[in-house]
Every structure is written in structure tokens, then in C-alpha cells.
C-alpha positions in Angstrom: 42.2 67.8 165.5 45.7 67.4 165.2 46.7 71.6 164.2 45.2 74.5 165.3 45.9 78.1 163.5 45.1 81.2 164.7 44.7 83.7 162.1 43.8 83.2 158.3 45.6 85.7 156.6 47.8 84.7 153.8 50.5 82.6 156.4 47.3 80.7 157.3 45.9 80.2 154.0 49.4 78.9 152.6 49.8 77.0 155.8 46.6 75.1 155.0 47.1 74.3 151.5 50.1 72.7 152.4 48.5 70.6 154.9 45.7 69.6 152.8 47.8 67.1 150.5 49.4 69.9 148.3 53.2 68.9 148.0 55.8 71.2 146.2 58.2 69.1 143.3 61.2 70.5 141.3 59.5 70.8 138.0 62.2 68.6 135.7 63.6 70.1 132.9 63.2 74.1 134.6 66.2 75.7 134.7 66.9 77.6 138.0 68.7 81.0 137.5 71.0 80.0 140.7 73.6 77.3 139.7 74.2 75.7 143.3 70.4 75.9 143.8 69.9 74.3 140.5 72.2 71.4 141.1 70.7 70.6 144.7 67.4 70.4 143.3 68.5 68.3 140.5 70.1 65.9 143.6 66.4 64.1 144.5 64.1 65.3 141.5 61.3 62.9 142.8 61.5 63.9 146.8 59.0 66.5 147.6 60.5 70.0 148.6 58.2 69.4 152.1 60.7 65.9 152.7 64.2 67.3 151.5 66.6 69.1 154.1 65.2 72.9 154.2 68.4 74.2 156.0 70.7 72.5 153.1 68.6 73.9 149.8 68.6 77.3 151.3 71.8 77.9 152.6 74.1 80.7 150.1 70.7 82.1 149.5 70.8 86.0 149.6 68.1 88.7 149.4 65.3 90.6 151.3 64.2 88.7 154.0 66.3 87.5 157.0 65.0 84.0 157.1 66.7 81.3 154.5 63.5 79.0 154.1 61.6 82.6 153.1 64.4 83.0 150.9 64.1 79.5 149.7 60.2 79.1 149.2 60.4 82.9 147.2 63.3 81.6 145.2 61.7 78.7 143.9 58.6 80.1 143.0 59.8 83.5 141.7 63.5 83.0 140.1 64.3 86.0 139.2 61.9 88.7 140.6 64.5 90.8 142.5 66.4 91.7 138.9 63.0 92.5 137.3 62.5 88.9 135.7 59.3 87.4 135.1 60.8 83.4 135.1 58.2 81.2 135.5 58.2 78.9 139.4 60.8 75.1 138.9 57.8 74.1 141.7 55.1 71.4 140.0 52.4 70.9 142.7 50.9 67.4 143.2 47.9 66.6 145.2 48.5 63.6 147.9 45.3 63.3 150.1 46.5 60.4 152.2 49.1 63.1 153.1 46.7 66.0 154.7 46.4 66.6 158.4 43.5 67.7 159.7 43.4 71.0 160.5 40.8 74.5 161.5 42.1 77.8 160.7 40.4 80.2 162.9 39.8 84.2 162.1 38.4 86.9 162.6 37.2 88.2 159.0 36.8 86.4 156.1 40.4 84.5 154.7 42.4 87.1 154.1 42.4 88.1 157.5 43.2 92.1 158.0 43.4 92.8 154.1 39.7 93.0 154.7 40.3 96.1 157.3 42.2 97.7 155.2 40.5 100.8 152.9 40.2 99.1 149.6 41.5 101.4 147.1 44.9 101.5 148.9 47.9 100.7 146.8 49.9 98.1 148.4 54.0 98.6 148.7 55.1 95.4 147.4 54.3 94.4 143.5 51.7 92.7 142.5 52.9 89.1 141.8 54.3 89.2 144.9 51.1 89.0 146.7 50.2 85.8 145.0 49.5 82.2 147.1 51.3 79.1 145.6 50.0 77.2 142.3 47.2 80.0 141.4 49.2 83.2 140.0 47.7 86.6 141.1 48.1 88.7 137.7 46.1 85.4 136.1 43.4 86.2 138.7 43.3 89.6 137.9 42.9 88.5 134.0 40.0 86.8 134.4 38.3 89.9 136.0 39.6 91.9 133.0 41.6 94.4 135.0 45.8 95.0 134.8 48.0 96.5 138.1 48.3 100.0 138.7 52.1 100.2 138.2 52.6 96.5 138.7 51.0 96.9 142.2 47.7 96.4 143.7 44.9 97.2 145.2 43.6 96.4 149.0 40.6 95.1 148.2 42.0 93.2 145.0 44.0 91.3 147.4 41.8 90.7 149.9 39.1 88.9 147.2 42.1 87.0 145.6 42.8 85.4 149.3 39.2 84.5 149.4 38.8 83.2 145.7 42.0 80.8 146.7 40.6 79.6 149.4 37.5 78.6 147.6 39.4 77.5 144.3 41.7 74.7 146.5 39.1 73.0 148.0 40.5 74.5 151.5 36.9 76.4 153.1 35.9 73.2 155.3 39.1 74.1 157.5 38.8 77.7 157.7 35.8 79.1 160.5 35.4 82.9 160.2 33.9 85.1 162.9 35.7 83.4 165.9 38.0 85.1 168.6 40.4 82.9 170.0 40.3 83.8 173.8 42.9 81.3 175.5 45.6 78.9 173.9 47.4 77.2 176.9 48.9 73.6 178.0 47.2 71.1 179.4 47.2 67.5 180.2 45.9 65.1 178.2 44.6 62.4 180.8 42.9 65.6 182.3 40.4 65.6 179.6 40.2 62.4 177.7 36.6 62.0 179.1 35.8 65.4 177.8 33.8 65.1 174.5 35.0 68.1 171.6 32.2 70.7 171.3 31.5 72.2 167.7 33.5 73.7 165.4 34.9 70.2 164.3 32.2 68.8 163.0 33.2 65.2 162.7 36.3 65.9 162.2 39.3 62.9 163.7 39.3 62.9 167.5 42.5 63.9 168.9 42.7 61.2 171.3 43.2 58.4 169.0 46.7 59.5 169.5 46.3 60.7 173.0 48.9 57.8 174.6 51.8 59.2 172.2 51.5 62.9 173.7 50.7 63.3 177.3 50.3 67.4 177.0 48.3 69.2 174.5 46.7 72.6 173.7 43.2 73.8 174.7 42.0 76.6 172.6 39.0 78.4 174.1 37.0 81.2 172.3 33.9 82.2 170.6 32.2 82.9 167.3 29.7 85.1 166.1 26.5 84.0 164.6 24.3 85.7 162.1 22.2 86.4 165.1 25.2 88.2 166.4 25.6 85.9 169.8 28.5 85.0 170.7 29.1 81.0 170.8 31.6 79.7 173.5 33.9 76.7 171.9 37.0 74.8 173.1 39.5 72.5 170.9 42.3 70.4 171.6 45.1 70.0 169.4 48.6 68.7 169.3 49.7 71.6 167.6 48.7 75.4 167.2 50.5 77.9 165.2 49.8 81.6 165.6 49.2 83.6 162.7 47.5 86.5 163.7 49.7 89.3 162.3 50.0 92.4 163.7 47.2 94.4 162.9 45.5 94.3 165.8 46.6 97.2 168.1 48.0 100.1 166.9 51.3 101.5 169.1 50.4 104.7 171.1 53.2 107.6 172.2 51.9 107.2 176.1 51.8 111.1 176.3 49.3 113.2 177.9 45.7 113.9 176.3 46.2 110.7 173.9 43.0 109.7 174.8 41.5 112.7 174.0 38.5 111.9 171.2 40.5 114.2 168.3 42.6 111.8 168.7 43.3 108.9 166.4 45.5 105.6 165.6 44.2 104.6 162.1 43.9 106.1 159.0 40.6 105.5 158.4 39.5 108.0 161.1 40.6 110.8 158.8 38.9 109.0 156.0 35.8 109.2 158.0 36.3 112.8 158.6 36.3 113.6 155.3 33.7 111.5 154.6 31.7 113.6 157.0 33.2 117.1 156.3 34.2 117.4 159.6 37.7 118.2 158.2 38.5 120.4 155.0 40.6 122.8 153.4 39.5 125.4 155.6 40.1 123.5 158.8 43.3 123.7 161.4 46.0 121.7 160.2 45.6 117.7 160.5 48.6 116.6 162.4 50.1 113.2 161.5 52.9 111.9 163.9 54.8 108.9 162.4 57.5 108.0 159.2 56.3 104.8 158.1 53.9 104.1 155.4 50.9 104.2 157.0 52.0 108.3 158.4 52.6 108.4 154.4 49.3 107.1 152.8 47.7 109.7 155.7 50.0 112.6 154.0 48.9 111.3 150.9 45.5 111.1 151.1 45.2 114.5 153.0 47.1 116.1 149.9 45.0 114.4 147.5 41.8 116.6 149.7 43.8 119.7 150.4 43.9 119.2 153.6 46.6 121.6 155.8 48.8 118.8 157.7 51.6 119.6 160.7 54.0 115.8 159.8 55.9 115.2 163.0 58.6 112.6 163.2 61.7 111.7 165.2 64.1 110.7 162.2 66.5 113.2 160.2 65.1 112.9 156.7 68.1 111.0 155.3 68.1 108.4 158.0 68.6 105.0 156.6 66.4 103.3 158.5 63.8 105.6 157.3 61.6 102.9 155.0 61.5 106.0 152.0 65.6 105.5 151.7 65.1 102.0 150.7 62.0 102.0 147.9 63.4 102.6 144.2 61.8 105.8 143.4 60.7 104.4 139.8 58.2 101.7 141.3 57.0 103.9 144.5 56.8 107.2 142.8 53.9 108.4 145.5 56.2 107.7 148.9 59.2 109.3 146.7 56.8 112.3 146.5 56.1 112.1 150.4 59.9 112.0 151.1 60.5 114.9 149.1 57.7 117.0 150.9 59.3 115.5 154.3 63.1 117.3 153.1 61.6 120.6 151.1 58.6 121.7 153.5 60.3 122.1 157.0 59.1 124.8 159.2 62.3 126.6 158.6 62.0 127.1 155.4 58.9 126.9 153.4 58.8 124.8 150.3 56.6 124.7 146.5 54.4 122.4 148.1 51.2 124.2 150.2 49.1 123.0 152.7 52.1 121.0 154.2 55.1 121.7 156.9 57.4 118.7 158.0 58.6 118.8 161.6 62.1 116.0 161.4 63.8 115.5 164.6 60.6 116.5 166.1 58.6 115.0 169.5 54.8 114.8 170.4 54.8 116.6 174.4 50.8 116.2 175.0 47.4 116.7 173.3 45.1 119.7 175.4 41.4 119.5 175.5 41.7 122.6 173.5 42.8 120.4 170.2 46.4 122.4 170.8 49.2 120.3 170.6 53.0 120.5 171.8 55.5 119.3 169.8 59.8 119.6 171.0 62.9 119.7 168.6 65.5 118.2 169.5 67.0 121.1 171.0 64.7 121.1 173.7 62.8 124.3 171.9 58.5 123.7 172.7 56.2 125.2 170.3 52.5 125.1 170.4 50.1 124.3 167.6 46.7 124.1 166.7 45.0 121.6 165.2 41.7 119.8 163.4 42.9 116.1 164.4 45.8 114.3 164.8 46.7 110.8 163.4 49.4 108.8 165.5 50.3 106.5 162.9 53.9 105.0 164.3 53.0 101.3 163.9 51.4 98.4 165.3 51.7 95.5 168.1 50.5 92.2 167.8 47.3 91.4 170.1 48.5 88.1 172.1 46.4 88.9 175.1 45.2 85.1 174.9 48.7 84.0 175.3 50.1 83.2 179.3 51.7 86.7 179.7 50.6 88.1 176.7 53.9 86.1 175.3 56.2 88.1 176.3 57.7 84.5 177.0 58.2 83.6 173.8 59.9 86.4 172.7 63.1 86.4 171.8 64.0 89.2 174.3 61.7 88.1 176.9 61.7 91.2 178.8 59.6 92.9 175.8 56.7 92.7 174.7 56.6 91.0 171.2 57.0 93.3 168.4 57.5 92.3 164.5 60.3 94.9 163.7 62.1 94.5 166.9 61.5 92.0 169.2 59.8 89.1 167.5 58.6 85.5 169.2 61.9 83.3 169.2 61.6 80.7 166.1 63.8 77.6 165.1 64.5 78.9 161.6 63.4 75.4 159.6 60.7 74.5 161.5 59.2 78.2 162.8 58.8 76.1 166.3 58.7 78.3 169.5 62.1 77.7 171.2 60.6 78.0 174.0 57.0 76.2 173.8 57.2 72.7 171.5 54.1 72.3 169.5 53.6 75.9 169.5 54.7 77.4 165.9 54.6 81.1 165.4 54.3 82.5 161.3 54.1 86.0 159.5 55.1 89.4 161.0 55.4 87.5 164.8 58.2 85.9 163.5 59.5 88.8 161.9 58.2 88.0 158.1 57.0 90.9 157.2 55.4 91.1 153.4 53.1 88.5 152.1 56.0 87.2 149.7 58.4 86.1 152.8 55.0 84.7 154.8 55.1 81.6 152.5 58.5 80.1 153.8 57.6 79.7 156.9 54.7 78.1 156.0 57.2 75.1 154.1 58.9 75.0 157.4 55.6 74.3 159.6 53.8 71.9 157.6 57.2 70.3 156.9 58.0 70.0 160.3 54.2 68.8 161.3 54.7 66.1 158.4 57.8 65.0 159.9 55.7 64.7 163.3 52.7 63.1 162.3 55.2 60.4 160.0 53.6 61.4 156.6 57.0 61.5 155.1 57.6 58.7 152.2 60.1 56.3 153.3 
């Protein structure tokens, strides 16, 4: 097989469409809201965005995302979303068989990938539309099941059924195998194993080694997937190619302080969810304790409120720090984080606010967790207090899983001394193609590359399968 993916989350799904034959045109006769983008387009109407120069149509391109074929890909299919404009995608998509490369897309969960571990009735951050997969609008989907978004945004599980409806709707399931782990992605010769037959998960798909004299090195992906019996089924590929999409779901970060271990405490929100659930936790229990600022701390605060819950918030930012993700969501389309970030400045400890069952700790460190379920938690003045609690959430973000990786690839990083993290220390990409810098044939897509919202995913997406085009010669003369 000549591409491997690891993970099928939206970068995978749009990865594969565009490698199944799907090619992106400049619609003729739309009229593109940015005048040098407009005229660039106009330049080779008939040359599909996937051939054209990716570094040339995106550069002067401004906006969220610090990657200019994200900026590019979002551009073109939504003009004008960032001013509150609804103009409709200058892409036409046109279906080119003879130009698919084989592929597998390997997960975990169903496509979708962790949008199916997330509780379903969570509201996402980003808008609705901007959820969506190429060529198949998601506020259409929601039509047909009758239902409009919540404040143009929506739900978890809304998302997570849309990813697998697309999947099913383009014709892509026969790349995409559910249930597997990947345990190993490494180099290795390809004399070394010419004699070796490929064992499952292809089924008949093209050998490889038709093309084995052009490469002498390619990738061996070892793993396993689960069958309905619930064994685990050892398998092995080799590909030319493999592109890591696996998000950063997988392990949430811990503080490395004492009595983190401890079984009160927890690193997903769900655990409180479960408490309730339960009634292990209530409005007449000690205080929940959530440590974190992000969203994640906030849908906790949230969702405690919403059950009257006592909760102790601990964070290390002041409340006005810019960095702080509430200081850059307009109030109007987040009004429940806006209501969070007002609890975080009114309800300090020194001075109690109109909202009860709630005190915010900013500028504020977790010391240890006793067996006694009391905590320590310093200001920034040194000063210890004690407090305690029901539970305690440590919700201060996530790391990518690359234990399969040589070194966990820390390698491929672009501080290599780190381990890989989305926000700030991401794997080291060539901007228009997403290639490793420092592994060829190894692509990295989504939050590892430091795209992190499903809308900016899709770019880097263009820039793999037009690079593996580009490889493979599938480009029209």
C-alpha cells in the first residue's frame, strides 16, 4: 500500500477523500471576496488546486491559523466566515479515479476518531459550519435530521455522526479499519523484506513492491485490532508513506506533584460526570477542586454549576492574562466561557462574589494531594493554605501518545529536546507539503503539527495528498 495513516479523525478523513480521486477546482464565474486571491485563481481555472503552487496562492493570506495552506484551503471554502459571512466555497469538486492512491486509515474508534470520547452533549468552541468536511456542508447534514445549531455551534455527538455519515456518503469506508492500535512505525529496508508476503488488513489491495526498485527504504507499521470476539489480531504493513494523525487526545498532562496518583484523583472530565452519575458527589459534598484555565477546566466549572456542586478553581494565570484562551472568544458567540471568566475575576477567595458554591484561586499552585482528600494549594507569595475536598479534576491539557514512534518522537520535534506538544512544541513540518524535516516519507497532520480546530486540519491535508500526488506522478502534464 503506498500511504499509511494513523488516526481517522477529521485530518484523516479529509486526507482520504483527497486521495481517493476527489480533486478541488476554482468554481468559474465565483467571485472570491480577496482580490489578489481572486486573480491568482483566475490564472489556471482548469488546473486543479491539488497541481497549482500552494506556497504562491496562499501567500498575503491573513487570519487564525499560523499555517498559509490552512489559511488557503479555509479561504477557499469559506470566503468570508471570519467577518460573519455565509459566501458560498469558489471550490467545484470533480471525481478522477485514475488519480486515487491506495491507502488504509487506521483508528482507534469509529471515523471521527476522539469526537467519539468526548461526552456527547458538549457544545463545541468553534461554529458549526466550521466543523464541516469538504463538498458535504455540515448545517445541510443537520437539515436532513431536522435539527438547527445551538447558537450556531454544535454538539459532540452531532459531530462525531457527521464524520461517520461522510465517510460512508464518499464512498471512503474500504480504506478506513477501526479497532486497530498501531504499535510500531519505523524504517526499514526494502530488500529486507521483499520475500515477506503482506498479512491482512489489505485485502487485495496493490502490493507495495511493484515499486519496490524505485525506493530502497520504507515503513513497517506493526499493531493489532480488536475483533468482535475481543482478541487482539497482530498485523504488519509496509508503505512508502505514513502520515500521523493521531491528535492529541490520548494522554492527558499531569502536574507531577505528590499524591497525583491518589484514586480522588482525576484527569478527564468525565470522571466528575461519572460521579454525579453515581451520587458520589453533590451539593452537600466538600468542594470539587478543578486545577486548570483552558476549556476543558471550564466545561468542568460549568457542568459542576449546572449540579450545584461547591468547586475550589485553581490556576496559575492572572485573570486578564492574554494568553488566557477566555481573553480571545467574543463574548456574544461564547456566552457560557464569558460566564466562567467572570466567576474566575468576581469569586476570588479574597473577596467573595454573587455567585455561590464557587471561589477562584488566580496565581495559584497545586503543592500535593494527602490520602486524607486535603489538598495544598500556594499563591504566588509563597503563602500555603490547606483545603478539603470531594475530588479534584486536573484538567491543564493533553499530550499526544507517540509511544510507537523511535523515542517517542521527540526527534521530530521541532525543539528536539521536548517532548512533542501541539501548543508548544509541535513535530517540525515543511509548511506545503506537512513532511517531517527530519524523516522523508513521514508526514505529520492536525494538532501534531500545531493545527489545532477541525477548520485549519483541512490544509494540511491539500499539502499531503498534493505532495503524495507529486510523488506517485499523478499530476496532469
Amino acid at each position: 500500500v503506498s500511504t499509511v495513516f494513523s488516526g481517522n479523525g477529521p485530518s484523516g478523513i479529509c486526507l482520504s477523500y483527497l486521495l481517493s480521486g476527489y480533486t478541488p477546482h476554482f468554481k468559474r464565474a465565483s467571485l472570491h471576496p480577496h482580490p489578489i486571491l481572486q486573480r491568482k485563481l483566475e490564472e489556471a481555472p482548469e488546473v486543479s488546486i491539488l497541481d497549482q503552487d500552494l506556497d504562491y496562492l496562499s501567500e498575503g493570506l491573513e487570519g487564525r491559523s499560523h499555517s498559509p495552506v490552512a489559511l488557503l484551503f479555509d479561504a477557499l471554502q469559506r470566503p468570508d466566515t471570519d467577518f460573519g459571512g455565509t459566501a458560498e466555497s469558489v471550490l467545484t469538486w470533480w471525481h478522477e479515479p485514475d488519480r486515487a492512491i491506495p491507502h488504509l486509515v487506521l483508528g482507534r474508534n469509529p471515523p471521527g476518531g476522539a469526537w467519539h470520547s468526548i461526552e456527547g452533549s458538549m457544545v463545541t468552541l468553534s461554529r458549526g459550519e466550521w466543523m464541516g468536511l469538504p463538498d458535504l456542508p455540515f448545517k445541510e447534514w443537520l437539515k436532513q435530521k431536522r435539527r438547527g445549531l445551538r447558537n450556531n455551534r454544535a454538539t459532540a455527538e452531532d459531530i462525531a455522526q457527521y464524520y461517520q455519515h461522510y465517510v460512508m456518503k464518499k464512498g471512503l469506508q474500504k480504506n478506513f479499519r477501526c479497532g486497530t492500535v498501531v504499535t510500531s512505525v519505523r524504517k526499514v529496508s526494502a530488500e529486507s523484506i521483499c520475500n515477506h508476503t503482506q498479512k491482512d488488513l489489505q485485502e487485495n489491495s496493490d502490493s507495495l513492491w511493484n515499486s519496490s526498485e524505485q525506493s530502497t527504504e520504507v515503513f513497517q507499521v506493526d499493531g493489532f485490532f480488536k475483533t468482535l470476539e475481543g482478541d487482539k489480531e497482530p498485523f504488519s504493513i509496509y508503505a512508502e508513506n505514513v502520515v500521523l494523525a493521531t491528535g492529541t487526545y490520548d494522554s492527558p498532562t499531569w502536574l507531577g506533584i505528590k499524591g497525583e496518583n491518589l484514586s480522588y484523583v482525576h484527569h478527564q472530565l468525565s470522571a466528575l460526570e461519572e460521579a454525579v452519575k453515581n451520587n458520589s458527589v453533590g451539593i452537600v459534598s466538600d468542594p470539587v477542586l478543578i486545577v486548570g484555565a483552558g476549556l476543558s477546566a471550564a466545561d468542568a466549572i460549568l457542568f459542576a454549576h449546572h449540579c450545584n456542586i461547591p468547586v475550589i478553581h485553581v490556576f496559575r494565570r492572572r485573570v486578564s492574562d492574554p494568553g488566557l484562551i477566555f481573553n480571545q472568544l467574543p463574548k456574544m458567540m461564547y456566552p457560557e466561557y464569558h460566564k466562567v471568566h467572570q466567576m474566575m475575576k468576581e469569586q476570588t477567595a479574597a473577596c467573595a462574589g454573587p455567585y455561590e458554591c464557587y471561589i477562584s484561586l488566580p496565581e495559584h499552585h497545586m503543592l500535593s494531594f494527602g490520602k486524607d482528600k486535603k489538598c495544598i494549594i500556594q499563591d504566588k507569595n509563597g503563602c500555603q493554605k490547606a483545603y478539603k475536598i470531594s475530588m479534584a479534576l486536573v484538567l491543564t491539557g493533553s499530550n499526544p501518545n507517540l509511544s510507537f514512534l523511535p523515542n517517542n518522537g521527540i526527534d521530530l520535534a521541532t525543539n528536539s529536546d521536548q517532548p512533542v506538544n501541539p501548543k508548544r512544541n509541535p513535530i517540525d513540518v515543511d509548511p506545503f507539503t506537512y513532511e517531517c524535516t527530519q524523516e522523508k516519507g513521514l508526514y505529520a497532520l492536525g494538532p501534531l503539527a500545531g493545527d489545532n480546530f477541525v477548520r485549519f486540519v483541512q490544509g494540511g491535508a491539500l499539502a499531503v495528498a498534493s505532495s503524495l500526488l507529486k510523488k506517485a506522478n499523478k499530476n496532469p502534464p
